[in-house]
C-alpha positions, 0 to 999 in steps of 0.5 A: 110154261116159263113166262120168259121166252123159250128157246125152240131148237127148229131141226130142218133139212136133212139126209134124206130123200124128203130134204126139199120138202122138209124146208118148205115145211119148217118154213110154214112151222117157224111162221107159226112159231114167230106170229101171234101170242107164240112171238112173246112165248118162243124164241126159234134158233134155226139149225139146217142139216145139209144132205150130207149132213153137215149141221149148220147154226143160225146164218144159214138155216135163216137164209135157208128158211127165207128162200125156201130152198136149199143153198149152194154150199161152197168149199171149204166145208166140214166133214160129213155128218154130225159132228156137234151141235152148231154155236149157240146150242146150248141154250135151247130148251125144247128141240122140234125137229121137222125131218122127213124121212130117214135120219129125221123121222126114224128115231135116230135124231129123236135118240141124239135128242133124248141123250141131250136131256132136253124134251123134243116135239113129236113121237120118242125112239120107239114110236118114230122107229116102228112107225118108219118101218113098214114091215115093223108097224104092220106087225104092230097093226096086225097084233092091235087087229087093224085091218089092212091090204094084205102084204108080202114082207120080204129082204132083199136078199131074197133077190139074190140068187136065181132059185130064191127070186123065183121062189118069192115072185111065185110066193107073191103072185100066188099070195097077191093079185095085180095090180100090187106096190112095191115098197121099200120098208124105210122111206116115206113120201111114196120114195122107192114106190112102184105100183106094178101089174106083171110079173117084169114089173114086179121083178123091177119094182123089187130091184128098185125098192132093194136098191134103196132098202133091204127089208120091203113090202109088197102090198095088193092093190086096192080100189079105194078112197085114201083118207086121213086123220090127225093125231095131237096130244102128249099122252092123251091124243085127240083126232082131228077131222077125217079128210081125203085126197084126190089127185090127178094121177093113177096113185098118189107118187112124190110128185103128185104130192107135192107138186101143186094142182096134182092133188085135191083135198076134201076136208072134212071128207064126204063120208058118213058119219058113223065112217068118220067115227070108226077113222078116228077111232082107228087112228087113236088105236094106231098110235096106241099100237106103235107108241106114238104120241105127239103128233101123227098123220094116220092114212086109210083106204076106204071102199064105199062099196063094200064099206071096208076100212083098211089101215094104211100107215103112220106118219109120225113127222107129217108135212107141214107145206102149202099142200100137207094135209095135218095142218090142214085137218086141224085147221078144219078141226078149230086149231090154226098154225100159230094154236098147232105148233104151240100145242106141240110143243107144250105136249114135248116131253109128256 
């Protein structure tokens, strides 16, 4: 590393459903990279994407990252979406990008990034696309032999006319058993989810989902422990500890996410050891299969009683709020927020 400061062009905000969150997070991210030894190693240019992604230079990503939340933009504005980058960018030498959720976490700003020449912070094209895609990554898992709940993919065109929707609602209730989840295949944070228990929920779960995605998943229930695994690293990954989320919902929604007090978190999770090892093990496997360095929050389903593990999903940009688990598991693991964010960015570009 250079021993003058170097300059980290910190991407929040975005066009997505997880826009509030991802301030909360870049927030907790720009304190990691502005305390301790990483306040002589970087410089941070805050750049904010609005929701109809406008991006912003350096005034008003400060001020957005100082209250939390995101500001009231008043006319007159710039057209919408990208259209260049904000003053100042030119002088940047690695992005870190902390965009949950479509346009952020997709590949689609990994790509602008790569085309730029600079390094960025987490997974590349490939792994941040598959990894976004439900029905994509599931294929990845399934040709690495990850055991996962069994699912019906589908296109929501399959919805449209009266002979094909009763073709698939009978192809999933004979393939499925209730209580199931609908997916929308792109969206992260349980966005679009509803778990459904007949048939007319089914049917409005699919509609839902359609409306905001056309390729979903629909997924079998099952009665399980949810537990979670980071991955840290350029192209060696490391594992962090295992932990499990509690919450006090009938499953694990947006808003018990991110609502304080909804959820609990148990970490390291009470799990025998030898359970603990086959997470960790699968986790790194996960990443393997969709190409996912970086950093990642891999999610499990656990039965005790029939001691069965089921992959869930990766999350290649996981959250970095007061209520986010990855900073939390590597926390548990020996790494604190000022270690975690300088490890990410020297991993940029491996």
């Amino acid at each position: 590393m250079s021993s003058s400061p170097i300059t980290v062009g910190l991407v929040f905000g975005g066009r997505s459903g997880e826009h509030d969150v991802s301030i909360r997070s870049a927030a907790t991210v720009v304190r990691g990279l502005r305390s301790g030894h990483n306040k002589k190693r970087y410089t941070v240019l805050a750049i904010y994407i609005d929701r109809d992604g406008r991006w912003w230079g350096k005034d008003l990503a400060e001020a957005t990252l100082a209250s939390e939340t995101a500001p009231e933009l008043s006319p007159p504005q710039p057209p919408l979406g990208f259209q260049g980058f904000p003053e100042g960018c030119d002088g940047i030498d690695i992005w870190y990008p902390v965009l949950h959720g479509p346009n952020g976490e997709d590949g689609t700003i990994q790509g602008l990034f790569q085309l730029t020449g600079k390094p960025f912070v987490g997974a590349g094209v490939l792994g941040s696309a598959v990894s976004m895609d439900k029905q994509a990554m599931k294929s990845a898992f399934s040709n690495a032999g990850l055991s996962q709940v069994p699912y019906v993919a589908l296109h929501a065109s399959e919805l449209e006319h009266a002979n094909s929707r009763s073709a698939l609602l009978d192809r999933i209730e004979t393939e499925l058993n209730y209580p199931c989840f609908v997916k929308p295949a792109n969206l992260g944070s349980s966005v679009g989810i509803s778990k459904v228990r007949s048939r007319p929920e089914l049917e409005a779960g699919l509609n839902q989902a359609a409306a905001l995605d056309p390729r979903l998943v629909v997924e079998q229930g099952v009665n399980a422990r949810e537990v979670e695994c980071g991955v840290l690293g350029g192209r060696t990954l490391e594992a962090s500890v295992v932990g499990e989320v509690r919450f006090d919902a009938e499953w694990y929604d947006y808003d018990t996410k991110y609502t304080a007090g909804r959820s609990t978190t148990l970490i390291p999770a009470p799990l025998p050891d030898q359970v603990s090892h086959r997470i960790r093990a699968q986790a790194l496997q996960a990443c393997a299969a969709v190409g996912v360095n970086g950093m990642g929050r891999v999610d499990f389903f656990y039965d005790e009683a029939a001691d069965q593990l089921w992959i869930n999903e990766i999350n290649t940009l996981p959250g970095f709020t007061a209520q986010s688990m990855f900073p939390m598991l590597w926390a548990a693991s020996g790494v604190t927020l000022e270690q975690l964010v300088h490890q990410l960015i020297q991993t940029a570009g491996e």
